[in-house]
N, CA, C and O of each residue as an XYZ file, in Angstrom:
608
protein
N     -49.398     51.174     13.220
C     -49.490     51.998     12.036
C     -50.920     51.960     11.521
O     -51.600     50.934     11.521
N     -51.297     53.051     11.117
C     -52.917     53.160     10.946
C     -53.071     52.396      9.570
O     -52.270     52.647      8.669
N     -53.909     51.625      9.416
C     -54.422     50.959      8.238
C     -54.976     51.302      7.352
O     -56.203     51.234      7.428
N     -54.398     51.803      6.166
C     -55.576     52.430      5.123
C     -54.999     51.837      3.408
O     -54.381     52.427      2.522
N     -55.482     50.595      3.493
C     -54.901     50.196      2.651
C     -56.032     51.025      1.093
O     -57.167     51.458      1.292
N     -55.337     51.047     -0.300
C     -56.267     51.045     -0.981
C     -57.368     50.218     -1.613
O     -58.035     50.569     -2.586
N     -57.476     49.132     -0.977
C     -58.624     48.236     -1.686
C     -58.572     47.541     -0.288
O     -57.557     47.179      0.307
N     -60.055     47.412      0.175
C     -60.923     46.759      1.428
C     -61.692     45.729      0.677
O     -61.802     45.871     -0.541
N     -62.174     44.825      1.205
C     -62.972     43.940      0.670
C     -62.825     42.567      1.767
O     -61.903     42.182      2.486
N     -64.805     41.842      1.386
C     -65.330     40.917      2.408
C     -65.961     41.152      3.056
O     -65.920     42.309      3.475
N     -66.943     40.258      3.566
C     -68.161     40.145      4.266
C     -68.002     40.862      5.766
O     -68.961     40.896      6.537
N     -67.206     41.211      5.975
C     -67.059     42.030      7.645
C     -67.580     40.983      8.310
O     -68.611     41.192      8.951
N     -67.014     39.686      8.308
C     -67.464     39.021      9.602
C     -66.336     38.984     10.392
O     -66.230     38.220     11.351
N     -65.389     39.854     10.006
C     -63.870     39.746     10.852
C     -63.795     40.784     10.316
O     -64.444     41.336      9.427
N     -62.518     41.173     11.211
C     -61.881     42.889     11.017
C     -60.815     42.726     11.560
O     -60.794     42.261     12.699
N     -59.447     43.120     10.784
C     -58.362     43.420     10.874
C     -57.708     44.527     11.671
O     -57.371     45.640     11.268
N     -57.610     44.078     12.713
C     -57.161     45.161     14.017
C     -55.769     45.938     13.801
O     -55.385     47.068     14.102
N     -55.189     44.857     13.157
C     -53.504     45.447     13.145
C     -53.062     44.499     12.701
O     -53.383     43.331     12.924
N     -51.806     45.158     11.617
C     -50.619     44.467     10.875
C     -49.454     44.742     10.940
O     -49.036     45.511     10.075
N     -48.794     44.388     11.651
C     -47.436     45.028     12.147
C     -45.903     44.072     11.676
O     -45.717     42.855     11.660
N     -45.122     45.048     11.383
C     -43.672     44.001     10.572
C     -42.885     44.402     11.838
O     -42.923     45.511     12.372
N     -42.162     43.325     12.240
C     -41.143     42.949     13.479
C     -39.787     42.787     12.707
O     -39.593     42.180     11.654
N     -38.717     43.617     13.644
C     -37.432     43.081     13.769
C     -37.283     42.019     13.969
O     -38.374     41.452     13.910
N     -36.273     41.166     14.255
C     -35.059     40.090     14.769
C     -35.545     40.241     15.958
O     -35.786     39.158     16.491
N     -35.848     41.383     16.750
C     -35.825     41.864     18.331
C     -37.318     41.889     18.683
O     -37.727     42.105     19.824
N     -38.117     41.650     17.601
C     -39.802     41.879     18.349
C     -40.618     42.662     18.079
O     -41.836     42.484     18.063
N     -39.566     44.371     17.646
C     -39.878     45.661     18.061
C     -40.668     46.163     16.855
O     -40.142     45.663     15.860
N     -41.614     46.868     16.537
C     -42.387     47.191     15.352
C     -41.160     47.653     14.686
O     -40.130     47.894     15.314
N     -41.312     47.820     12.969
C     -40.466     48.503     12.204
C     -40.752     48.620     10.774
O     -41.261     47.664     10.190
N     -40.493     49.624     10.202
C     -40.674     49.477      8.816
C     -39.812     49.430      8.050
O     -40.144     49.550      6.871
N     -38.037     49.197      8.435
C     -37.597     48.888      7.807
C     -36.826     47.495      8.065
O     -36.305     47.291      9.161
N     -36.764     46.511      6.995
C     -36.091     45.470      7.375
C     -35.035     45.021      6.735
O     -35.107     44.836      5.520
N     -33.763     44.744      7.504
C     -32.168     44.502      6.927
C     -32.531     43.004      6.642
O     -32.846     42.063      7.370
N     -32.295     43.217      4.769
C     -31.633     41.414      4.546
C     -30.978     40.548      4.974
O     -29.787     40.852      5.035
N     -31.264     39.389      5.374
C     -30.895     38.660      5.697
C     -31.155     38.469      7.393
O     -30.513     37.495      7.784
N     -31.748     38.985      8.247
C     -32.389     39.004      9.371
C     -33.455     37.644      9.576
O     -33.593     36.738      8.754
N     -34.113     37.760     10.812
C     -35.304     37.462     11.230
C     -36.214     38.298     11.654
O     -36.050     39.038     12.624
N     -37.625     38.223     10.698
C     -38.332     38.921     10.710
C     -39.813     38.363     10.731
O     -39.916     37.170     10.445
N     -41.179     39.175     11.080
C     -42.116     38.587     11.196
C     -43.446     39.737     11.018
O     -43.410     40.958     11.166
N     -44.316     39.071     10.740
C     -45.213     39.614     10.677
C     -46.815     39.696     11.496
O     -47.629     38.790     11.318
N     -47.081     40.713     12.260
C     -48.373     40.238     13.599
C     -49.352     40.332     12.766
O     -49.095     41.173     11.905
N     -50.507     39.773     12.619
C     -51.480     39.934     12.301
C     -52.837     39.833     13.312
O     -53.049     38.803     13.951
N     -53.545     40.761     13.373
C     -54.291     40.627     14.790
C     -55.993     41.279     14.086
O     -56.378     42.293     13.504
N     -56.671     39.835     14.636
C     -57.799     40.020     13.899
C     -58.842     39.943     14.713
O     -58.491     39.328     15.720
N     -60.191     40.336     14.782
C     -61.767     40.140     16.039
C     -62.498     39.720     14.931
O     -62.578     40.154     13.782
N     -62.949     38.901     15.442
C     -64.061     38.067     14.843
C     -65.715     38.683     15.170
O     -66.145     38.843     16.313
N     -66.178     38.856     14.427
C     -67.570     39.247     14.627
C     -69.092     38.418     14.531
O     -70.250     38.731     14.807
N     -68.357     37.075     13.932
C     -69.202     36.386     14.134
C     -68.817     34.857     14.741
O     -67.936     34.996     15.589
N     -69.054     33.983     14.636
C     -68.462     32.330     15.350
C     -68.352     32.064     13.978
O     -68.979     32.409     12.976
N     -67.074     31.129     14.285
C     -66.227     30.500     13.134
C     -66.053     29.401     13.201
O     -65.814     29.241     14.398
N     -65.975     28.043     12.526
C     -65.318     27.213     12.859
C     -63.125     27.130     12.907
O     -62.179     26.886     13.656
N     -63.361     27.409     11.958
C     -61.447     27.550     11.912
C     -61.411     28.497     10.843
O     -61.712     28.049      9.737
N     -61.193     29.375     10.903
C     -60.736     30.930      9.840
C     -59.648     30.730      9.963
O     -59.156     30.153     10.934
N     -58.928     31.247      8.822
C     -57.244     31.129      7.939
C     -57.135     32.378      8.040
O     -58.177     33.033      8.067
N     -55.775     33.098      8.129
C     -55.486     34.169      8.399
C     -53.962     34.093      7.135
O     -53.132     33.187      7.058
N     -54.020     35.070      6.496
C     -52.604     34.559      5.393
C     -52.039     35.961      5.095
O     -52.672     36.958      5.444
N     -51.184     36.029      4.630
C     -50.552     37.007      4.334
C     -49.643     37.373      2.808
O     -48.657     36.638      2.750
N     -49.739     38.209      1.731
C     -48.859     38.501      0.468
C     -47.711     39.733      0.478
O     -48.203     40.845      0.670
N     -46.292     39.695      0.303
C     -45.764     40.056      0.466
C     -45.706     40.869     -1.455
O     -45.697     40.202     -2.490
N     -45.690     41.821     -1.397
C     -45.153     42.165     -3.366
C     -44.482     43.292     -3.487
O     -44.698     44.218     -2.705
N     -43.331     43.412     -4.740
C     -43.064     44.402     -4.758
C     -43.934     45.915     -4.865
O     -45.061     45.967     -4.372
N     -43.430     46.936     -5.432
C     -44.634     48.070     -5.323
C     -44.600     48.567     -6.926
O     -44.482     49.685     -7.427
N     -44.725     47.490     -7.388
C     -45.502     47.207     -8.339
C     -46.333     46.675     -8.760
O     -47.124     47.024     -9.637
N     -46.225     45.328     -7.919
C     -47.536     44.592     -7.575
C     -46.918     42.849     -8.007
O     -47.625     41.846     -7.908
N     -45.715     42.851     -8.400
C     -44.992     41.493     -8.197
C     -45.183     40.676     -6.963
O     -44.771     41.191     -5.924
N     -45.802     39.350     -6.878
C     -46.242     38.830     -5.813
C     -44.844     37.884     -5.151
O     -44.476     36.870     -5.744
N     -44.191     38.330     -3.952
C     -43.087     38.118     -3.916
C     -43.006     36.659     -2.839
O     -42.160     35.770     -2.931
N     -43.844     36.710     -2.092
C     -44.119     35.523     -1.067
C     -45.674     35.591     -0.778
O     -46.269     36.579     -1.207
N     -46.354     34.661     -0.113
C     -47.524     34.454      0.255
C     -47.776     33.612      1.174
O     -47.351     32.591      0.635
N     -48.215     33.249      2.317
C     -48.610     32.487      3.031
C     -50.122     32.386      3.999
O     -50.808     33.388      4.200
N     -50.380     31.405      4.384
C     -51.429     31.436      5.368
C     -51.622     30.452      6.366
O     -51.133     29.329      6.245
N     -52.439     30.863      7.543
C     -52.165     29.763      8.590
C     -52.560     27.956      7.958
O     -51.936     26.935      8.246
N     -53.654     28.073      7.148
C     -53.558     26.869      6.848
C     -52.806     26.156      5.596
O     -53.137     25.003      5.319
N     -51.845     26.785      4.864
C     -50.924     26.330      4.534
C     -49.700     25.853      4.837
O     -49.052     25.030      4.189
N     -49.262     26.651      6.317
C     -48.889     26.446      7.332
C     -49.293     25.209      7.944
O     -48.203     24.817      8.362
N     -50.106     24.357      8.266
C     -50.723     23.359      8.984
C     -51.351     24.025     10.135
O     -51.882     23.243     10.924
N     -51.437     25.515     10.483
C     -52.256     25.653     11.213
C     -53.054     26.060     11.809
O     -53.483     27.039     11.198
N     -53.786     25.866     13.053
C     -55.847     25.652     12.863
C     -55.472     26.763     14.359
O     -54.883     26.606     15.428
N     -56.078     27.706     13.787
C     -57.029     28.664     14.962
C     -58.087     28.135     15.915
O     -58.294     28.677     17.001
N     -58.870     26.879     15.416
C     -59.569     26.581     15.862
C     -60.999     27.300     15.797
O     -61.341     27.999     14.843
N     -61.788     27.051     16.911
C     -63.402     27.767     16.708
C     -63.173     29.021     17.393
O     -62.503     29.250     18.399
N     -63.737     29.654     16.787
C     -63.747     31.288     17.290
C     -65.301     31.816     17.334
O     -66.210     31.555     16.546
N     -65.313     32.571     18.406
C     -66.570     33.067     19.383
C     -66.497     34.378     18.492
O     -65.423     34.827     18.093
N     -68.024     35.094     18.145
C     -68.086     36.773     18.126
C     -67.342     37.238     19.044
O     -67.653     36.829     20.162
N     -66.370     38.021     18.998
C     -65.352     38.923     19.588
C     -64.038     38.501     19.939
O     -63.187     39.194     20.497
N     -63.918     37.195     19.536
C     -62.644     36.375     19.842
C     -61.751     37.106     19.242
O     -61.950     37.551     18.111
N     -60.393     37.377     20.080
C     -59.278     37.816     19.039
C     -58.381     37.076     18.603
O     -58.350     35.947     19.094
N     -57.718     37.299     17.929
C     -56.270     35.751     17.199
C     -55.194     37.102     16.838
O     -55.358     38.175     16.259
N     -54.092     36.467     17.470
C     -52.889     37.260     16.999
C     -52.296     36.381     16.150
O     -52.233     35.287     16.711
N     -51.695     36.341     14.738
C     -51.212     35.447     14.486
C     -49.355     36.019     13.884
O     -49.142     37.156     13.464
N     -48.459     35.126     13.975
C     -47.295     35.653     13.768
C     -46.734     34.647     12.737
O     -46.316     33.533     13.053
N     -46.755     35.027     11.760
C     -45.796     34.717     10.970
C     -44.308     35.137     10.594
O     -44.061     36.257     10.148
N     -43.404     34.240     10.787
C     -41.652     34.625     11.083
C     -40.766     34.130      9.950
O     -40.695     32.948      9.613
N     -40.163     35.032      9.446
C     -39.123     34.256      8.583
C     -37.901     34.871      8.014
O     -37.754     36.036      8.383
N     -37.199     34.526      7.408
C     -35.659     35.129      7.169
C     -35.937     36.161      5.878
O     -36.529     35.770      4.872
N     -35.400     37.618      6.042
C     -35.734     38.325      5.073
C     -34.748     38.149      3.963
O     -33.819     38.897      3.659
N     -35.113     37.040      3.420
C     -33.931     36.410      1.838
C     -34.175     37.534      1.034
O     -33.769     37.216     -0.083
N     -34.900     39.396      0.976
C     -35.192     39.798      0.267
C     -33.690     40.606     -0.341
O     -32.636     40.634      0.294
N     -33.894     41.190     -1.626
C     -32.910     42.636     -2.142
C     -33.809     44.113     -1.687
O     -34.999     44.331     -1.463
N     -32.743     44.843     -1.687
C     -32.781     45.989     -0.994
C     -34.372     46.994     -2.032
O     -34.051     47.565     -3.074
N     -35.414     47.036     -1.717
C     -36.459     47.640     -1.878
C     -37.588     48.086     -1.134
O     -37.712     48.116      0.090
N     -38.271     48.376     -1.879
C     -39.714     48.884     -1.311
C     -40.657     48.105     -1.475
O     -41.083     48.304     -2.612
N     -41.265     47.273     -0.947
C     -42.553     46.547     -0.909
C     -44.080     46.682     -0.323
O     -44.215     47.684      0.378
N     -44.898     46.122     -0.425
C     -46.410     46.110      0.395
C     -46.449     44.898      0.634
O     -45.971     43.910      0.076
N     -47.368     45.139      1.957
C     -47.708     44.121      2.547
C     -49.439     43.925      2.729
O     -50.124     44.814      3.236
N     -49.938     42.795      2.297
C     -51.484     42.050      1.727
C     -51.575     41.559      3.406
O     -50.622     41.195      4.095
N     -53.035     41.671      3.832
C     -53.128     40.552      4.937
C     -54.869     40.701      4.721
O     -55.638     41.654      4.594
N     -55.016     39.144      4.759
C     -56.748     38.658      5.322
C     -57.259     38.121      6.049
O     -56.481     38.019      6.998
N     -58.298     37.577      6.303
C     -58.982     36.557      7.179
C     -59.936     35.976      6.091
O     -60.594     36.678      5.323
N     -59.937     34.889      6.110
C     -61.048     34.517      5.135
C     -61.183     32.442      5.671
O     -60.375     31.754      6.294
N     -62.390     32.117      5.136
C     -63.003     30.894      5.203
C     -62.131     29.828      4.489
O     -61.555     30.448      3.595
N     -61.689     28.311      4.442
C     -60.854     27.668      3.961
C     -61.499     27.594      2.982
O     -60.970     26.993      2.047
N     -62.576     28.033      2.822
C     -62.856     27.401      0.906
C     -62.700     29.259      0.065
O     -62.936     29.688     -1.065
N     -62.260     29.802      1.182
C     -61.897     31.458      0.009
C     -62.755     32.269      0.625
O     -62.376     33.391      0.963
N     -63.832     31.912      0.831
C     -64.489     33.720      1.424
C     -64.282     34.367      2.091
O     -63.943     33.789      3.124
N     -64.262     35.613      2.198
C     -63.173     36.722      2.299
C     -64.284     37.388      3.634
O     -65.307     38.059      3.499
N     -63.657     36.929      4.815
C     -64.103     37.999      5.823
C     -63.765     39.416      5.828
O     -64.599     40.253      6.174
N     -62.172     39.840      5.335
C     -61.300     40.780      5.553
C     -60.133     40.842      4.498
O     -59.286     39.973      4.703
N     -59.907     41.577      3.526
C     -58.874     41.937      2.903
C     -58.411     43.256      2.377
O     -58.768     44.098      1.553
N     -57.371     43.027      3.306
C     -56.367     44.490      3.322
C     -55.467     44.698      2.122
O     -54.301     44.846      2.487
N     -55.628     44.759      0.816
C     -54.746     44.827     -0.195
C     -53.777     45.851      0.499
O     -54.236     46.575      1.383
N     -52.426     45.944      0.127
C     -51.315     46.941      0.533
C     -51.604     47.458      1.222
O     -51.747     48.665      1.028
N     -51.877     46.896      2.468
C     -52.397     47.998      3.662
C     -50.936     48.940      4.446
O     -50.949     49.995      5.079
N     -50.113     48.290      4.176
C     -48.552     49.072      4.938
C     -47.625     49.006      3.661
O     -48.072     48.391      2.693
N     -46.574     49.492      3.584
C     -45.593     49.520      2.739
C     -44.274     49.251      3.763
O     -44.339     49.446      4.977
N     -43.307     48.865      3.201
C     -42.255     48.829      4.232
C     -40.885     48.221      3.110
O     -40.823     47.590      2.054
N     -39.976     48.813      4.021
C     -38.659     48.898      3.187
C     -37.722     47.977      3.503
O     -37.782     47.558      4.659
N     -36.679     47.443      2.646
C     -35.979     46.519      3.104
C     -34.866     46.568      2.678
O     -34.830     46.341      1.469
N     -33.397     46.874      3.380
C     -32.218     47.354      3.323
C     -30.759     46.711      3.262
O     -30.614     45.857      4.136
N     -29.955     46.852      2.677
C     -28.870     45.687      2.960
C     -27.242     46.804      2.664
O     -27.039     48.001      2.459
N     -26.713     46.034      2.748
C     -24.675     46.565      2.753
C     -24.425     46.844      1.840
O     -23.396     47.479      1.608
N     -25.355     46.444      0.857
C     -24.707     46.186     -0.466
C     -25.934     45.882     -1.691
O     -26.687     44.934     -1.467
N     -26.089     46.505     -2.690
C     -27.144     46.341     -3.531
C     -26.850     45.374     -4.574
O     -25.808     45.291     -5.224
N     -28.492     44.236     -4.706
C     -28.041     43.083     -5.805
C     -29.658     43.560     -6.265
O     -30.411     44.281     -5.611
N     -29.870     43.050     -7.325
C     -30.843     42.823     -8.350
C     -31.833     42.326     -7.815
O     -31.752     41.873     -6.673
N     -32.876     42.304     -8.456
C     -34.199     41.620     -8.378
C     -35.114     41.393     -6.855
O     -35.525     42.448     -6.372
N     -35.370     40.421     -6.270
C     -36.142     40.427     -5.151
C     -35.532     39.373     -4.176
O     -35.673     39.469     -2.957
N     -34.677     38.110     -4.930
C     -34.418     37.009     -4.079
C     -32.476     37.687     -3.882
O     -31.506     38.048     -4.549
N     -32.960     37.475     -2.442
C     -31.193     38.024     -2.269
C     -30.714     36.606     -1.946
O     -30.977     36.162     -0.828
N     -29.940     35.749     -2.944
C     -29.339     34.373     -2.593
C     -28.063     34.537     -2.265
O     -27.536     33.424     -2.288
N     -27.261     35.401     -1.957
C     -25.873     35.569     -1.389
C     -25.295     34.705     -1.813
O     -25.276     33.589     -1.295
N     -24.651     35.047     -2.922
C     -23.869     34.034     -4.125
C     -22.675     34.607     -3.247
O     -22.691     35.518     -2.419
N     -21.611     33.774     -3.689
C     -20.350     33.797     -3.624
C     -19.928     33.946     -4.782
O     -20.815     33.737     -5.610
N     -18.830     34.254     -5.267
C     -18.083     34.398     -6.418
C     -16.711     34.136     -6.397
O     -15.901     34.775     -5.727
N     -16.468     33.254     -7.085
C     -14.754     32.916     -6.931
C     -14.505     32.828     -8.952
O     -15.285     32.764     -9.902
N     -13.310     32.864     -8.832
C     -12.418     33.054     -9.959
C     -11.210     32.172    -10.173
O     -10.184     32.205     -9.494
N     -11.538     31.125    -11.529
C     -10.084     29.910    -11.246
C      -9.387     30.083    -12.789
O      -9.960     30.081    -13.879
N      -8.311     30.195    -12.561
C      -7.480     30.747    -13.501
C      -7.527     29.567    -14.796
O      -8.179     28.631    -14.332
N      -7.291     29.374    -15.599
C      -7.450     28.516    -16.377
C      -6.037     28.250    -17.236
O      -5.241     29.185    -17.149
N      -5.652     27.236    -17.963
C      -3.494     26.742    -17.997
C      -3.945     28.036    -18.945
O      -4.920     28.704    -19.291
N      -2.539     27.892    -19.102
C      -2.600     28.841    -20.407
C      -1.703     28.258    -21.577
O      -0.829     27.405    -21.426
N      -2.003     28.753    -22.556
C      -1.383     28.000    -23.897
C      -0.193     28.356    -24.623
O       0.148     27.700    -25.608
């Protein structure tokens, strides 16, 4: 999906090749059923030598509610040193605990102390679908039961 997020920003010592949201199955998609496994590619070229660049990702509603966030080194982990032109795919995977909406998706590259090689504010939008509509953003699949109480 072509990248055109509205806000670019960072030193262009990296460039964001592609951001792609995965099914359960692998397969690109923009829409994702609650409660699945799902993931996110992030695929970046380096333009200059790095020692270990962080690659992270913000999930928000489309309003701009920041709904999840992550990055490889919050994650525990290290890309390692990267060469001018090195590429890094990185995949981040996880269970879509979301409610049925519309969201954007944030992705960067940047230095462990914050400087910003690459940031894609809302560079994709993508939708997320379920059986049944609940509130807010965290879909916790409550149960509901009902216990009669004596009567008087």
């Amino acid at each position: 999906y072509p990248l055109r997020p509205p806000l670019r920003r960072g030193d262009g010592r990296a460039g964001l090749l592609s951001i792609e949201t995965l099914d359960e199955r692998g397969h690109p998609t923009m829409v994702w059923r609650s409660g699945e496994l799902v993931s996110v590619r992030v695929t970046v070229r380096y333009r200059e030598a790095m020692e270990n660049p962080v690659v992270g990702i913000m999930l928000r509603t489309r309003i701009g509610f920041e709904v999840y966030g992550t990055n490889t080194e919050l994650e525990a982990v290290n890309l390692g040193p990267c060469a001018a032109g090195d590429i890094r795919r990185v995949l981040f995977s996880f269970r879509c605990d979301l409610c049925p909406r519309e969201y954007t998706l944030t992705a960067a590259s940047h230095d462990p102390d914050g400087a910003l090689h690459e940031w894609l504010e809302d560079a994709l939008a993508f939708t997320v679908v379920d059986s049944r509509f609940t509130a807010g953003v965290a879909n916790l699949r409550a149960t509901t039961n009902v216990e009669r109480g004596p009567t008087t």
